[in-house]
C-alpha positions in Angstrom: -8.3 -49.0 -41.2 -11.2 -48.0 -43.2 -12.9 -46.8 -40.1 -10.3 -44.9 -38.8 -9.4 -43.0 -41.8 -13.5 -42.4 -42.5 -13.3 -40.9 -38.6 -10.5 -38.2 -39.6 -12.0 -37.5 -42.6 -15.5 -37.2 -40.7 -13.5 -34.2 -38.1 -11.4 -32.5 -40.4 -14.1 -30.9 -42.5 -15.9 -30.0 -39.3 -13.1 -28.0 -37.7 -12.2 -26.3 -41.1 -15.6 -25.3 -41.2 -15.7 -24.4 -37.8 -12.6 -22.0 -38.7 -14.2 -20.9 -41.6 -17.1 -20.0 -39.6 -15.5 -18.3 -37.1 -13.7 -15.9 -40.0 -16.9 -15.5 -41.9 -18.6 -14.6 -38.4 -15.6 -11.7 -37.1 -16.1 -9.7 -40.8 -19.7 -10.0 -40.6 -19.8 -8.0 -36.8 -16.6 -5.4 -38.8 -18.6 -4.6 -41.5 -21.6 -3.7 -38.9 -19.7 -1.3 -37.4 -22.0 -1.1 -34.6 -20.1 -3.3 -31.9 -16.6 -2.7 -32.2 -15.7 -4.3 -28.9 -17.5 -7.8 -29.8 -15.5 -8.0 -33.4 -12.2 -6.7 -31.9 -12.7 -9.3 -29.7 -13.8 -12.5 -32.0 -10.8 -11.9 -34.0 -8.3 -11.3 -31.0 -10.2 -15.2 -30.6 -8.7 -16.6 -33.8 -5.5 -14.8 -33.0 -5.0 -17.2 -30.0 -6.5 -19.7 -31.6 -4.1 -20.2 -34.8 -1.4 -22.5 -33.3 0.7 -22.4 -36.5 2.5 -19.1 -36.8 4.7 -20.2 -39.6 2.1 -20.9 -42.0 -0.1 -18.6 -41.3 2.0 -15.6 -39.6 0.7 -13.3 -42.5 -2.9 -13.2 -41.6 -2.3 -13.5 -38.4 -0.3 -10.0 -38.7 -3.7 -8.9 -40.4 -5.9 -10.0 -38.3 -4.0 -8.0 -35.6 -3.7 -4.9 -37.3 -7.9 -5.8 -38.6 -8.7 -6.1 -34.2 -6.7 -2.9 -33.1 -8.0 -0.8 -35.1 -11.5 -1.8 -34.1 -10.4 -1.5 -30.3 -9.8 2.0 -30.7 -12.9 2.5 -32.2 -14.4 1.2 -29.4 -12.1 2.7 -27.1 -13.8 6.0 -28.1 -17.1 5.7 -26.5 -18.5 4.5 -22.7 -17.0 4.7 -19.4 -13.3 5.5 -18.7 -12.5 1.9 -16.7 -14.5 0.0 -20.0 -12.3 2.4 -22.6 -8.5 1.5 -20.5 -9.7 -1.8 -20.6 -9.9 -2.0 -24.0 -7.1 -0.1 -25.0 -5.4 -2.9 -22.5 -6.3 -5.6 -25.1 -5.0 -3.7 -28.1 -2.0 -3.6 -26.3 -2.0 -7.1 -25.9 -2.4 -8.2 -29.4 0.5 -5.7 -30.1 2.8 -7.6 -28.2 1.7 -10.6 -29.3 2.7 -9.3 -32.9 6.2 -8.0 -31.2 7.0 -11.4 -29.4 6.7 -13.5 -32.4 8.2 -11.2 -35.0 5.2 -11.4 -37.3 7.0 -8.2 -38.8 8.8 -11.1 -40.8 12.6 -8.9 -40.5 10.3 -5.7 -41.9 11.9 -3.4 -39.7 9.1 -0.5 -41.0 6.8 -3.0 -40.0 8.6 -3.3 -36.7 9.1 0.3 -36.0 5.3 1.1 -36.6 4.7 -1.9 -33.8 6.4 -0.7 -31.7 5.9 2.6 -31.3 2.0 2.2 -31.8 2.5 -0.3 -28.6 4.4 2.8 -26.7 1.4 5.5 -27.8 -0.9 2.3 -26.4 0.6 2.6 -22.9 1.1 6.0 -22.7 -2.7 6.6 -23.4 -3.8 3.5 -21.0 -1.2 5.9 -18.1 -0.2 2.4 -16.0 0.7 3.3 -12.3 3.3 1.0 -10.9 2.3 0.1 -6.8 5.1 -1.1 -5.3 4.4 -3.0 -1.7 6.8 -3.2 0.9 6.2 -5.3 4.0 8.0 -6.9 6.8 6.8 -10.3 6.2 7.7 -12.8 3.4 3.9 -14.3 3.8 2.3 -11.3 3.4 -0.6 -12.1 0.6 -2.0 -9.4 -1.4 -5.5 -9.2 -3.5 -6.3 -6.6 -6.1 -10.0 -6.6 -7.6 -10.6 -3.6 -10.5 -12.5 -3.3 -13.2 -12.4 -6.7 -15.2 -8.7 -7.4 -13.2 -8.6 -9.8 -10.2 -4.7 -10.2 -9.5 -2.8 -11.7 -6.4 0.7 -12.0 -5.1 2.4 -13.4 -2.6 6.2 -11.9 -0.6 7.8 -9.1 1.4 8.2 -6.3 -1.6 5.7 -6.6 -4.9 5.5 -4.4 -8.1 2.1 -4.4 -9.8 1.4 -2.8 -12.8 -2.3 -1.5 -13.0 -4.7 0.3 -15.0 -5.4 3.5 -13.1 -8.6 3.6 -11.6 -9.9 2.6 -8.1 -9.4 -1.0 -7.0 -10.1 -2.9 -3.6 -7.2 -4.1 -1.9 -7.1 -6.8 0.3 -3.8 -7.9 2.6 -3.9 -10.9 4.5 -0.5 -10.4 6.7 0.5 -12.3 10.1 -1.2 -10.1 12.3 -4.5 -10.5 10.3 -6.4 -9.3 7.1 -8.1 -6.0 5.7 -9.2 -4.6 2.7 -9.6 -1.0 1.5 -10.4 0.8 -1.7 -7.3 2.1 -3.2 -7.0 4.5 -6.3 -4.5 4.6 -8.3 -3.6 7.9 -10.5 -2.2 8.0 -14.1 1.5 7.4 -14.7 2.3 7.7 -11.1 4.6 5.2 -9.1 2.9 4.5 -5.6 4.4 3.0 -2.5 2.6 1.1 -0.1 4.9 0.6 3.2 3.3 -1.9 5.5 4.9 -1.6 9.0 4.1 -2.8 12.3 3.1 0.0 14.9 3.6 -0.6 18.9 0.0 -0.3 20.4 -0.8 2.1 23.6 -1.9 -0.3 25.2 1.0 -2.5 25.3 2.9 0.0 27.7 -0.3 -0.2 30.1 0.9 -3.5 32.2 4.3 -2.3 33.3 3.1 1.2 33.9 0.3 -0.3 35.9 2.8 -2.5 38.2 5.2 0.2 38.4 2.6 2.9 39.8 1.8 -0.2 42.3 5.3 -0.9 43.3 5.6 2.9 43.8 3.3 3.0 45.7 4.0 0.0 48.3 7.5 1.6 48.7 5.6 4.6 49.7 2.8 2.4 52.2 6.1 1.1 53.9 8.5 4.4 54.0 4.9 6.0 55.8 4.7 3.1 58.3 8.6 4.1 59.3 8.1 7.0 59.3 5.0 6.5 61.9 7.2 3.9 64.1 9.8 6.5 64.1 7.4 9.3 65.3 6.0 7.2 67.5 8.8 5.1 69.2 11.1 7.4 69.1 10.5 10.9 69.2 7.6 10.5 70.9 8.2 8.6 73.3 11.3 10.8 74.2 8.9 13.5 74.2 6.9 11.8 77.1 9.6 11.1 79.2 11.1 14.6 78.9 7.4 16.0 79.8 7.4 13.7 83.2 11.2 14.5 84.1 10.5 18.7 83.8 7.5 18.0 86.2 9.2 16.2 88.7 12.4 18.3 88.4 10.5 21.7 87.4 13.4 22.0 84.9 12.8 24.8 81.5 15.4 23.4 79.9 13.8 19.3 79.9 10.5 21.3 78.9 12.1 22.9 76.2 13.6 19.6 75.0 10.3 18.0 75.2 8.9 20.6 73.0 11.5 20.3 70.0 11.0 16.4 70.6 7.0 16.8 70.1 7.7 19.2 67.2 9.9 16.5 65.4 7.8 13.6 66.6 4.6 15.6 65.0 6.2 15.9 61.6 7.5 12.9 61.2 3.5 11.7 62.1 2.2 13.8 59.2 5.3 12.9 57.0 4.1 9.2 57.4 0.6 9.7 56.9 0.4 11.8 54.3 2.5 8.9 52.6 0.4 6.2 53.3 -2.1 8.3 51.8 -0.4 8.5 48.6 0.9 5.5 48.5 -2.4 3.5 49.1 -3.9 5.6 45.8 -0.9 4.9 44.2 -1.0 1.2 44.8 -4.7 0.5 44.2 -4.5 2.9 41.0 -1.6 0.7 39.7 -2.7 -2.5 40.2 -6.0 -1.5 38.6 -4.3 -0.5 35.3 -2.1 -3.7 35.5 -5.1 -6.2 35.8 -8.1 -4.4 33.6 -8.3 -6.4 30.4 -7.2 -4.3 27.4 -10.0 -3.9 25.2 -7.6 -2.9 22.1 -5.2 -5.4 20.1 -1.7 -5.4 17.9 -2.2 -3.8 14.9 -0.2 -3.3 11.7 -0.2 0.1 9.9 0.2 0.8 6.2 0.7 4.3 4.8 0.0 4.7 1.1 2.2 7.6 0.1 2.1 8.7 -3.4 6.0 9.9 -5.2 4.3 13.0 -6.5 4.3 16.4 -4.8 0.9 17.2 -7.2 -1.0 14.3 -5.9 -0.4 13.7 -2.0 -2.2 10.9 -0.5 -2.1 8.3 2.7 -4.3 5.5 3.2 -4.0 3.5 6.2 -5.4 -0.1 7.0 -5.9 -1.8 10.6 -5.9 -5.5 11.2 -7.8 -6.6 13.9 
């Protein structure tokens, strides 16, 4: 028993001095003033680290309105993507203050919160994306500026910083990624939808031309059999009777026969012709391999007239 209680009282000095420590340590970097961000941030660390809101709701509160203060500070100075960022963790801490009532029924207190977390937002300028797709496992990857975020389904709403970000979609018919940029309080709709390739009409186009062009090969061969079995053929016989007979009239029928016989003969060839081209054209655009594949379109079309933009992603 002696042991045990000897071991508590060994760690509870340690972790109140490690608490004490970490206070002692977040004032020090305020009263520096030289790096905002790295106080704002070590007390935003005993925010989430003070389990006990009861008890201590009061410093917390402090604390909060201590670390948002020195995030706009620092919000002031460096790179716009670094400054939203911070401005992001103010926010945070705001709504940390909001969601557990650490306004303690003040409802000047509340007010102030609140709207000081509206101005926050407004000056951060979230877009919303909204992403529509066709397909339920459609998986989407955002990567920004300190932000890696991912979601899963048919239609998503994301709520970003503005800034540029690479997007990544990984959807059925395969996966892509793009740089996307998103503008300042502007909604933006990304409409994934699948788009019928060319090439896809090229195999029953291709057979189509070839069956055209068989029907064509065989109405040319009748029309050659006909010449020549019928017309013809009549043709010589009439020739031999207006000799023997020395009739005009079986010469003149032999004359209209050979004139009929002849364009039936060029009727036919000329549509063997044509329908051998057609044929070997055909099935050569039926059987060559297709060098393109399915791919799935997505148009990035932004709400506002001021800003019109489209981005579109292939999967191959």
């Amino acid at each position: 028993m002696i042991c045990v209680m000897g071991y508590m009282g060994f760690l509870s000095p340690s972790r109140a001095f490690a608490s004490k420590a970490l206070r002692k340590r977040c004032k020090r970097l305020k009263n520096l003033k030289k790096n905002f961000t790295q106080a704002a941030r070590c007390y935003r660390v005993l925010i989430q680290g003070t389990k006990d809101l009861e008890e201590h709701g009061d410093q917390v509160a402090i604390w909060i309105n201590v670390a948002v203060r020195l995030y706009e500070k620092a919000a002031k100075t460096g790179e716009k993507q670094r400054r939203l960022k911070l401005l992001e963790e103010a926010l945070g801490l705001v709504a940390f203050y909001l969601k557990n009532k650490l306004y303690f029924e003040d409802k000047v207190a509340k007010s102030a919160k609140e709207n000081l977390h509206q101005d926050l937002k407004e000056r951060i300028g979230y877009a919303t994306l909204l992403i529509r797709t066709t397909s339920p496992q459609t998986r989407v990857s955002i990567q920004g500026y300190q932000y890696t975020g991912h979601k899963m389904g048919a239609e998503q709403r994301w709520t970003l910083r503005p800034g540029s970000y690479i997007l990544t979609i990984e959807a059925p018919e395969g996966k892509s990624s793009r740089e996307l940029k998103l503008l300042p309080n502007k909604p933006h709709l990304l409409h994934l939808k699948k788009k019928v390739p060319k090439s896809s009409l090229r195999g029953p186009v291709g057979w189509g031309m070839a069956i055209l062009g068989g029907v064509s090969i065989l109405a040319g061969a009748v029309c050659l059999g006909v010449s020549r079995l019928y017309y013809l053929s009549e043709r010589d016989a009439k020739v031999k009777a207006a000799r023997e007979q020395a009739s005009a009239e079986l010469s003149r029928e032999a004359q209209a026969l050979d004139s009929s016989g002849r364009t039936f003969q060029g009727v036919g060839f000329g549509a063997l012709i044509a329908g051998g081209v057609l044929f070997s054209v055909g099935l050569t655009i039926a059987l060559l391999p297709s060098s393109s594949t399915k791919t799935t379109t997505a148009s990035l079309e932004v709400t506002s007239q001021n800003f019109p933009r489209v981005l579109t992603l292939s999967f191959d």
